[in-house]
C-alpha positions in Angstrom: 25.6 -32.4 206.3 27.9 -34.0 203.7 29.7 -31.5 201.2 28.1 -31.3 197.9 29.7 -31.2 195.0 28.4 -30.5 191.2 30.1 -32.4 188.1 29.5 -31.0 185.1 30.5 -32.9 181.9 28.6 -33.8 179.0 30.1 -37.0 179.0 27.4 -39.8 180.9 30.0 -42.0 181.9 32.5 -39.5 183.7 29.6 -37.9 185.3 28.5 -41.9 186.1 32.3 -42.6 187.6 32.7 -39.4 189.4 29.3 -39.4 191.2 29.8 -43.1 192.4 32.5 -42.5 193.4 32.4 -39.2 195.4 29.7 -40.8 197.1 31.2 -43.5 198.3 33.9 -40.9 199.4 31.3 -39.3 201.7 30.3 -36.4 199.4 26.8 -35.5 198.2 26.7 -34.7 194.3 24.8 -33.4 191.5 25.5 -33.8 188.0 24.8 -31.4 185.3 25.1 -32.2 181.4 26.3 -28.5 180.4 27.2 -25.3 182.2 24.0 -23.2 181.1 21.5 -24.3 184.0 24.1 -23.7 186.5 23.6 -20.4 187.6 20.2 -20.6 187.7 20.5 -23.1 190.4 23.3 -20.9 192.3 20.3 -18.9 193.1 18.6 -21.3 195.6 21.8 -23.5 196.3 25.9 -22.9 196.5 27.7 -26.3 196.3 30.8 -27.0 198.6 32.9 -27.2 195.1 32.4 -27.6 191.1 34.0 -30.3 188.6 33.8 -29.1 185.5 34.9 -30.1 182.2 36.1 -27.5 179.5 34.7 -28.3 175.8 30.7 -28.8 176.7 28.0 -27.5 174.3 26.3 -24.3 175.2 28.9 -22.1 178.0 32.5 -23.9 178.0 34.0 -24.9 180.8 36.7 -21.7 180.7 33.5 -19.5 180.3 31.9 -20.8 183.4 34.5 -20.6 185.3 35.5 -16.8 184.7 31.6 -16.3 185.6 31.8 -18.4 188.3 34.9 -16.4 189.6 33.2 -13.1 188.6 29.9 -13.7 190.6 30.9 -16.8 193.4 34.9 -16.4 193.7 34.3 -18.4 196.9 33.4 -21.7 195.4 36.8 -23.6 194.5 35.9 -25.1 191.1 38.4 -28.1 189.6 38.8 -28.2 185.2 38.5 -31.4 183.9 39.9 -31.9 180.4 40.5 -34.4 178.1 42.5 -32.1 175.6 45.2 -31.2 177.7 47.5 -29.0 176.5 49.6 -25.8 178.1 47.3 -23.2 176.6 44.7 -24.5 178.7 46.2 -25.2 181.6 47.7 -22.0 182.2 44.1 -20.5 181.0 42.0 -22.7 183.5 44.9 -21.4 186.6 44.6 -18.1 185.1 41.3 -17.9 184.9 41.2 -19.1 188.9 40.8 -22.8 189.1 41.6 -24.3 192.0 42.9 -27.4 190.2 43.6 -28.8 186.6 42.5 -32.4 186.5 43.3 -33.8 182.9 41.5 -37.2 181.2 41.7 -39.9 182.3 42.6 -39.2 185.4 42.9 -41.5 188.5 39.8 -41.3 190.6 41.6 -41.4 194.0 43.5 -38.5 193.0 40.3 -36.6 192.2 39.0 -37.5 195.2 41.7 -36.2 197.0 41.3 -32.8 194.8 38.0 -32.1 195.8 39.2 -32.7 199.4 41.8 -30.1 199.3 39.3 -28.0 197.6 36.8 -27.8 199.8 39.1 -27.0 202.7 40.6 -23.9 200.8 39.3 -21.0 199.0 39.9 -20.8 195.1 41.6 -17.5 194.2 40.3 -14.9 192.3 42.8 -14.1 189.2 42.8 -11.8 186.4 42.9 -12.7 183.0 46.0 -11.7 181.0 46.0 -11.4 177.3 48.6 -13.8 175.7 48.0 -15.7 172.8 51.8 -17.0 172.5 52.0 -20.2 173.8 51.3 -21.9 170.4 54.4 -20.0 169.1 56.6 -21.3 172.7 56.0 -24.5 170.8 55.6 -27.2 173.8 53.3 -30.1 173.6 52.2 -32.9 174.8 49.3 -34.9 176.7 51.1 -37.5 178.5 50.7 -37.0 182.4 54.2 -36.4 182.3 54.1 -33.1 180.6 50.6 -32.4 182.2 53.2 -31.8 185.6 54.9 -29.4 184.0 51.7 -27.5 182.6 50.1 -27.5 185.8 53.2 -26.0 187.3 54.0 -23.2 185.0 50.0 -22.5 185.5 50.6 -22.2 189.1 53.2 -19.4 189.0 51.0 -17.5 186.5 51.0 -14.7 189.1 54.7 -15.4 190.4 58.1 -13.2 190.7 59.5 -16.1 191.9 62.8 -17.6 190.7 62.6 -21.3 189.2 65.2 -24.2 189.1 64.4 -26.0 185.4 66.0 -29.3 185.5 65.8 -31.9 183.0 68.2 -34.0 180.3 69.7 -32.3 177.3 67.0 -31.5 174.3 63.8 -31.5 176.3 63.1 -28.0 175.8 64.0 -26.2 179.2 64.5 -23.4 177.2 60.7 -23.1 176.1 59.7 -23.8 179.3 61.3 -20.3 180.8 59.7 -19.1 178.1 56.5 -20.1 178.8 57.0 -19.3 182.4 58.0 -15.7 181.2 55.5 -14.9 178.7 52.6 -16.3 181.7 53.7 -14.2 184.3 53.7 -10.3 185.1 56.8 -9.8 183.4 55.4 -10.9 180.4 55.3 -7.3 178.4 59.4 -6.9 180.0 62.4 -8.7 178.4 63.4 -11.8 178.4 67.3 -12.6 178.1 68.3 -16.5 177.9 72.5 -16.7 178.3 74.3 -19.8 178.3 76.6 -20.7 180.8 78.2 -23.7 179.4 78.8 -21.7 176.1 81.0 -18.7 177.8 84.8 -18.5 178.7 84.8 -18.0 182.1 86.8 -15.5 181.8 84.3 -13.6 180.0 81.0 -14.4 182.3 81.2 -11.3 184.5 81.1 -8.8 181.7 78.2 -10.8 180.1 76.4 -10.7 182.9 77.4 -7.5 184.4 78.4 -5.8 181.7 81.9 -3.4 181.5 83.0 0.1 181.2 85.3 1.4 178.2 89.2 0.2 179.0 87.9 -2.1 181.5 90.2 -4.9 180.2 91.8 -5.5 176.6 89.7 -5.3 173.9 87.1 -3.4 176.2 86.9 -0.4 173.5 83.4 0.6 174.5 80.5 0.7 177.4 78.2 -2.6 177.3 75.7 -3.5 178.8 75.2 -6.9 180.6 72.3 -9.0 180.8 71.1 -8.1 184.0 71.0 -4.6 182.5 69.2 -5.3 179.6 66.5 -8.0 181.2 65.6 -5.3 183.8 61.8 -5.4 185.0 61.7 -9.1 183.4 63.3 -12.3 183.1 66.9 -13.6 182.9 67.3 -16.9 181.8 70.7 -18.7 182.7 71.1 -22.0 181.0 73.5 -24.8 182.1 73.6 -22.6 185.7 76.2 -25.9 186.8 78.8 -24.7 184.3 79.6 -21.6 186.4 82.5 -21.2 188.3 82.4 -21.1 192.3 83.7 -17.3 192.2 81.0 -16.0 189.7 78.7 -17.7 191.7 79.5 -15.6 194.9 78.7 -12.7 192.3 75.6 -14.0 191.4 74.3 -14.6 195.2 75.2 -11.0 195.6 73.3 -9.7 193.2 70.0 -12.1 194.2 70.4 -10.8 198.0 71.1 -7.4 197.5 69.5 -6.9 194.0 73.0 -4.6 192.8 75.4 -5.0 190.8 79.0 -3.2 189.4 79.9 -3.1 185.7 83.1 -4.4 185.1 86.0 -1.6 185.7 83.2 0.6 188.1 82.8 1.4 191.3 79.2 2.4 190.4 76.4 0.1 192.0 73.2 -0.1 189.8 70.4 -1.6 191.3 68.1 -4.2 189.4 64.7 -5.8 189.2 65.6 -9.3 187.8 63.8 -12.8 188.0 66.1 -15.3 187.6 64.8 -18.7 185.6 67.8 -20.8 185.4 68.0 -24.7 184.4 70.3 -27.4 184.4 71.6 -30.7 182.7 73.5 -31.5 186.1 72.4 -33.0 189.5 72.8 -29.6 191.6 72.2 -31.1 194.9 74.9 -33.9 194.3 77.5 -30.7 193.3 76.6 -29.0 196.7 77.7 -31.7 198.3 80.6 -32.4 196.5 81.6 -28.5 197.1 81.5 -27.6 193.3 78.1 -25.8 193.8 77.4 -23.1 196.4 74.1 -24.4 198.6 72.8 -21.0 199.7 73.3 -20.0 195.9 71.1 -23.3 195.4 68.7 -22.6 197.9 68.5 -19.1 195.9 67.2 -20.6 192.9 65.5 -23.6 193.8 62.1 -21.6 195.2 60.2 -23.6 192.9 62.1 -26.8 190.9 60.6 -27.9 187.7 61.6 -31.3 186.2 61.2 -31.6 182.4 60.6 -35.3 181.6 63.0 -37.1 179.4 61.0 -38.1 175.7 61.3 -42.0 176.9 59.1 -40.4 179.5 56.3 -39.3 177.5 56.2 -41.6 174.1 52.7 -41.6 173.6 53.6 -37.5 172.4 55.8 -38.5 169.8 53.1 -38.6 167.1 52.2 -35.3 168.1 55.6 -34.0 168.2 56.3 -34.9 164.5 53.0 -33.5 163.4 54.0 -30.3 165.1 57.9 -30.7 163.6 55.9 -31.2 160.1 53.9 -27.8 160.0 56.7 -25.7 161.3 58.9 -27.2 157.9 55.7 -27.0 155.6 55.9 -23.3 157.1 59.5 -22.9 155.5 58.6 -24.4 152.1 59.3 -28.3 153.0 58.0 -31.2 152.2 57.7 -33.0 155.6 57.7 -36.9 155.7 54.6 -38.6 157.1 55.2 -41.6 159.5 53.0 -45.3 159.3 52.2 -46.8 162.6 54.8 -49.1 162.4 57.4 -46.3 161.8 55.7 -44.2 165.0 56.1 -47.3 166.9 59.6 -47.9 165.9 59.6 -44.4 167.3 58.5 -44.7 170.3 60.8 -47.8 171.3 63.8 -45.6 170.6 65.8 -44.2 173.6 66.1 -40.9 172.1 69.1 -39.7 174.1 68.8 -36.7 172.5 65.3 -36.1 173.3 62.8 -33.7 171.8 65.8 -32.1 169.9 66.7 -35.3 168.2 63.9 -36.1 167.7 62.7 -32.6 165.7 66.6 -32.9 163.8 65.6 -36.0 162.6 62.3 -34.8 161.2 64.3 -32.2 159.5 66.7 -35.0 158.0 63.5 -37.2 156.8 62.1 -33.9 155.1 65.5 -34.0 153.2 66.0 -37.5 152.3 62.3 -38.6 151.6 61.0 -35.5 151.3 56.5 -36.5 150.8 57.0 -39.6 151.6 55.1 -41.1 154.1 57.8 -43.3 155.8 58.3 -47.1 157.1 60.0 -48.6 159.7 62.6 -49.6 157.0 63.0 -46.0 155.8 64.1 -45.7 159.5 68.1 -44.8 160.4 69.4 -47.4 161.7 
């Protein structure tokens, strides 16, 4: 018998699309305009896998599914979406989706999604509460920032440590925040230290901490940030700007999970995940030799690439509606852009990505501060 699969959507035409085309794929298929009925037919019939879009009338799609995965956790169920943001990603993997599929998608890619589904078993998750994603701040619906949602909604459940590579000014940052704040560690603390922004000379106390008299100027006991992100997350930015002996140090510590204060002889153990990102091709420094490759291999478990903003244009009108509310919040008056100004916007390089991009905002709200702006009102 062919696998049957059920697409639920309220929208004719995806349901139209998906069923032609999962038949011609080999698949059986029933369609369902909203997620009420559903159960009612479990009863005489269990489909191979589900399809199902979020925002439906009657039960949403997040609804369902936690029903679904309460009463049929063997049924792999895919979340379709045409408002595709972080929050519900992370929700729909959270929540135990075997896939997050956001509109419009390409068909030969769902195809190849239900595939995959039907040969594995969708997990059963629990559901944590965190409402802070909004307040992470990061955006966007262009499939380029989708692959970043779907893979911080993967390692919802993960200890595992993750390499966050990407240009200057795209918001690694918030992404290890995100990653924290979805994961187990999520009520534990999260530390972010910059390595580019340390004298090298003084990255071993930072991280270790030091005892009283350890060095000059060590007039008192300090913690380091391994001591004080303990049971959570410790976030090292610009991880190529360390030096080859501190990373020695810092393999120690991941292998053995131990670690000396400066001037001590006292080993401390720790429970640390280690998030750590980079401006810097890591792979090209290993083999150049400025980069230790079992250190790399250490922290590349699971990479994440945040996309450049001349990646994702299309979110830059979202982006400055966002930057707009967060200054109305302080008491500005943001600008407003025309479409000719947004598309002025979205030719620019932006070499300073999503940073420049909010610091001009910021500027606008200054010099035209109301207004709603041209391409002329533009910097040059």
């Amino acid at each position: 018998m062919k696998p049957r699969v059920w697409i639920i959507d309220d929208d004719r035409s995806i349901r139209w699309v998906l069923e032609k085309t999962l038949v011609q794929a080999g698949f059986d298929c029933d369609c369902f305009d909203r997620g009420d009925g559903v159960f009612t037919r479990l009863k005489r019939q269990i489909p191979a896998a589900i399809m199902t879009d979020i925002r439906m009338p009657g039960i949403d799609g997040l609804e369902l599914l936690r029903q679904l995965q309460e009463h049929y956790p063997n049924i792999p169920v895919i979340v379709m979406t045409a408002h595709s943001d972080l929050d519900s990603a992370v929700n729909a993997y959270q929540d135990g989706a075997f896939e997050y599929l956001p509109k419009p998608f390409d068909l030969d890619e769902a195809v190849n999604i239900v595939q995959r589904a039907i040969r594995s078993k969708a997990k059963t998750v629990e559901q944590p509460e965190n409402d802070e994603v909004k307040e992470i701040g990061i955006i966007g619906e262009a499939p380029a920032m989708q692959v970043v949602f779907r893979a911080i909604g993967r390692l919802t459940h993960s200890h595992i440590n993750v390499l966050i590579n990407g240009e200057s000014g795209t918001g690694k940052e918030l992404v290890a925040k995100a990653l924290h704040q979805h994961s187990p560690r999520s009520n534990k603390p999260f530390i972010a230290l910059n390595m580019a922004a340390i004298p090298r000379e003084l990255v071993e106390s930072e991280l270790f901490g030091h005892e009283k008299g350890a060095f000059t100027g060590a007039s008192h006991i300090r913690q380091g940030r391994f001591e004080q992100a303990n049971g959570g997350t410790l976030f090292l930015d610009e991880i190529g700007d360390m030096s080859l002996p501190m990373q020695v140090k810092l393999l120690r510590v991941l292998q053995e999970r131990c670690y000396e204060r400066v001037g001590s002889n006292e080993t401390r153990k720790c429970n640390v995940r280690i998030l750590a990102a980079t401006h810097r091709n890591l792979e090209s420094m290993v083999d150049e030799g400025t980069f230790r490759q079992d250190l790399f291999f250490r922290l590349d478990v699971f990479p994440i690439e945040v996309p450049s903003l001349r990646q994702h244009p299309e979110d830059i009108e979202m982006l400055t509606r966002n930057f707009a509310e967060r200054l109305t919040e302080r008491g500005m008056k943001p600008p407003s852009f025309s479409a000719s100004a947004l598309r002025a916007l979205q030719r620019y390089n932006w070499p300073g990505n999503v940073r420049e991009l909010e610091n001009l905002v910021e500027r606008l709200a200054i010099t035209h501060g109301g207004k709603r702006l041209g391409v002329n009102d533009l910097p040059a």
